[in-house]
N, C-alpha and C positions, 0 to 999 in steps of 0.2 A: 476481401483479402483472405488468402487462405491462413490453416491455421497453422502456430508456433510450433513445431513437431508434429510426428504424426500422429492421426486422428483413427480414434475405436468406438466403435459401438459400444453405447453404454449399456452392460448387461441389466434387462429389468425394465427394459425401456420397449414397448410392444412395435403399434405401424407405425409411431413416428417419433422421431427425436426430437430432443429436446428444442432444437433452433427452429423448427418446422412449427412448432407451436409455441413457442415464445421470440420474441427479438431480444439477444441476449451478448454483450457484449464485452472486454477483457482486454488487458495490457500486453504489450508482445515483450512481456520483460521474461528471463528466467524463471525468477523465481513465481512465476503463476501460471506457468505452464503445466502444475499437477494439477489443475485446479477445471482448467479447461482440457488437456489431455484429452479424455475419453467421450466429450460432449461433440457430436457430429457437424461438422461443415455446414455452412461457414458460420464462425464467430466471428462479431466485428472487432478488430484488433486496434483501436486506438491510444495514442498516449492519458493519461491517467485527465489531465484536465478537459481534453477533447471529450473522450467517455465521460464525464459530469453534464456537459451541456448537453448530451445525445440522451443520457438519461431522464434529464430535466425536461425537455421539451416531450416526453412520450416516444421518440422514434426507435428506445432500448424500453423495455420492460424490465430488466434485470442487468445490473452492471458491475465489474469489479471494479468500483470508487475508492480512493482515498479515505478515510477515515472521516475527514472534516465533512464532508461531502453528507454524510449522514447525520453526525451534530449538526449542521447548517439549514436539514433540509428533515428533521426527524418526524414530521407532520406527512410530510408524502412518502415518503422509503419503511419499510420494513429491513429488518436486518437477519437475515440468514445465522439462524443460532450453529455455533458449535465447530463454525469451519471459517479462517482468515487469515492474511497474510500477517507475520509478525514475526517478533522475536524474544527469547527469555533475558538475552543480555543481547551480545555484540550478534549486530544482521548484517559487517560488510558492505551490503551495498548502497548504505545512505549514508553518506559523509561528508566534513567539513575541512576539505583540505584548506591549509593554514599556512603562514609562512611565518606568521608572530605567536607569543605566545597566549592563547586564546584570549587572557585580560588583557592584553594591546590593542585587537581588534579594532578598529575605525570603519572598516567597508568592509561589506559580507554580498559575494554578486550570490542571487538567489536561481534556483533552477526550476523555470517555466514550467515546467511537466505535472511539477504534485505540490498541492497546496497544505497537505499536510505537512510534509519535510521542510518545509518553507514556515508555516508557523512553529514547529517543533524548535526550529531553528532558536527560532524569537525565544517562547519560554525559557529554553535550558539559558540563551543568555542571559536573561533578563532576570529570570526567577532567582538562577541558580550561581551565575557566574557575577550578576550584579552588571552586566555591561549594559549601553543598549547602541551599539553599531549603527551605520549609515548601510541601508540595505538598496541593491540595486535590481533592480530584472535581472541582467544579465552581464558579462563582462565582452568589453570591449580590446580590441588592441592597445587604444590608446587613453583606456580607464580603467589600469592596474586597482589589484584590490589586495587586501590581505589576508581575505577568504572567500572559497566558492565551495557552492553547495552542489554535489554530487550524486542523482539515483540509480539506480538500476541497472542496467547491462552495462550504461557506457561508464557506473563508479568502476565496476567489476574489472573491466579493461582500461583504466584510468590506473587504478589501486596497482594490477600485475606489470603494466610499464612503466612506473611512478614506484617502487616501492620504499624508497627511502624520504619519501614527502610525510608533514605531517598528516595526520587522520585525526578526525573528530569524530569515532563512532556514533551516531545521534542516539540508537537504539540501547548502548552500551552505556554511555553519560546519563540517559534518562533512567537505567536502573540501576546506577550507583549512587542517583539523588533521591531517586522514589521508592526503591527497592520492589516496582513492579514492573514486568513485561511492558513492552507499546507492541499495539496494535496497530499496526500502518494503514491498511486494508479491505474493507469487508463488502461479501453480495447484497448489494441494496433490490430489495425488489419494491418495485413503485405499488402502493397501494391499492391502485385503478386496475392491477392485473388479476385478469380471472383465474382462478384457482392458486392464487399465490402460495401457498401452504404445500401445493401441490409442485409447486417451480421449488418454492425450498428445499422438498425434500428431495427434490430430484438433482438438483447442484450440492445437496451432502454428500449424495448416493456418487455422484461424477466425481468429488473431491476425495473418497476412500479410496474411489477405484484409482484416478491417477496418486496420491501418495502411496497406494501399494506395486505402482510402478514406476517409482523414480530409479532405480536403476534401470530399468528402458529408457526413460528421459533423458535422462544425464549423457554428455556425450565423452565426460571429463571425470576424474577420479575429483580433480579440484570440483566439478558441479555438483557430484554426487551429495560432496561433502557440505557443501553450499545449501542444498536444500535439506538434508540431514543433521547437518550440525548446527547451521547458521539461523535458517526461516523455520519458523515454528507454527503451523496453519492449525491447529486446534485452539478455536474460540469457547474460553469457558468462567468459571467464576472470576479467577484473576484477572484473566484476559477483557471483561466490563467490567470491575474496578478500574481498569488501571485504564479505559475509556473513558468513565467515568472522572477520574481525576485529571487524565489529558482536559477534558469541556472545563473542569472546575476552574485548571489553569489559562486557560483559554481566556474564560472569564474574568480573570482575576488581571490580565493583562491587558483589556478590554477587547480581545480579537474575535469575541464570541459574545453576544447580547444576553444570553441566559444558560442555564446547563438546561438540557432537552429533555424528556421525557423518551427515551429511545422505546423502539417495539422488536421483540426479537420472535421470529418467527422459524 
């Protein structure tokens, strides 16, 4: 598949690129298009849970995963310090469009694609809202719900033809209960690959360079803003706290067997 926007050599990078010597793969969503931008053809572009299983079997070395994806799996994945999808409050594109008022809730249809937004879901209700909903895959014609769970490109284009529906920002609700960042996100690189330290620092190096060009990205003053105002891709102290307390919650809800010992490389 070729890649989301157009593709640059990554300065710094000698006879070969980065995909030529690693199998390295990513989300065709917006907001991770800085991330991959400037890393050379072809990236595999799969949706967020298809990339887990591609990771997990060996046939990616390196993947833009879900969050959980790494709690679940923190014995094989290394974690790419310093650089990940996320937000400081409201991200937009992960939502709980609503028709009740979130304590009425009874059915919440969930969205296939990320397992993270799909648990996050769970805590904020559970933890924080005190509910605990009938949660579905996915919603049917004829198996109305009172909420559905929304990511990515298609929230974004949901959200600007829908604007008077409710919103449940996930990222936004979770730091007015926690008062920290979520991190949606992050490059897992599989333990088993050779010169890992070496792929990390090369996906830092890919991720400066396209956030120094998101205005080339952006095709919209709205996306500009979208990845400027909205996603926040610098992983750093806060940013594993507040990883750290997503696994605590995780745990504490039973959706997670233990908090991991993460490795950040």
């Amino acid at each position: 598949m070729s890649n989301t926007g157009r593709s640059q050599r990554l300065p710094g990078l000698a006879d070969e690129d980065l995909k030529a010597r690693h199998a390295i793969g990513s989300v065709p969503y917006l907001n991770a298009r800085p991330l991959h931008w400037t890393i050379q053809d072809p990236v595999t572009f799969l949706e967020p849970s298809q990339l887990v299983v591609e990771l997990a079997t060996g046939r990616l070395q390196a993947g833009l995963v879900p969050v959980v994806a790494a709690l679940e799996n923190a014995s094989a994945y290394h974690i790419v310090d310093g650089v990940a999808i996320g937000a400081l409050n409201s991200v937009y594109s992960v939502v709980l469009v609503h028709t009740l008022p979130i304590v009425r809730l009874k059915t919440i249809a969930l969205d296939p694609a990320s397992q993270t937004s799909n648990l996050l879901i769970r805590v904020l209700l559970q933890k924080y809202y005190r509910i605990n909903p009938r949660y579905i895959s996915h919603a049917e014609p004829d198996d109305p719900t009172e909420g559905r769970l929304i990511i990515g490109d298609p929230a974004i284009a949901y959200r600007q033809s829908h604007p008077d529906e409710r919103y449940l920002d996930l990222a936004q609700s979770w730091h007015a209960h926690t008062g920290l960042p979520f991190v949606f996100a992050v490059w897992a690189v599989r333990r088993d690959t050779p010169d890992a330290e070496g792929l990390a620092r090369d996906l830092r190096a890919a991720a400066k360079a396209g956030l120094d060009a998101r205005g080339e990205i952006a095709r919209s003053h709205f996306e500009f803003r979208y990845l400027t105002d909205h996603v926040y891709y610098h992983l750093g102290h806060p940013q594993k706290k507040a990883i750290a307390a997503f696994a605590s919650a995780l745990v504490e809800i039973g959706c997670l067997a233990k908090n991991p010992e993460l490795s950040y490389i």
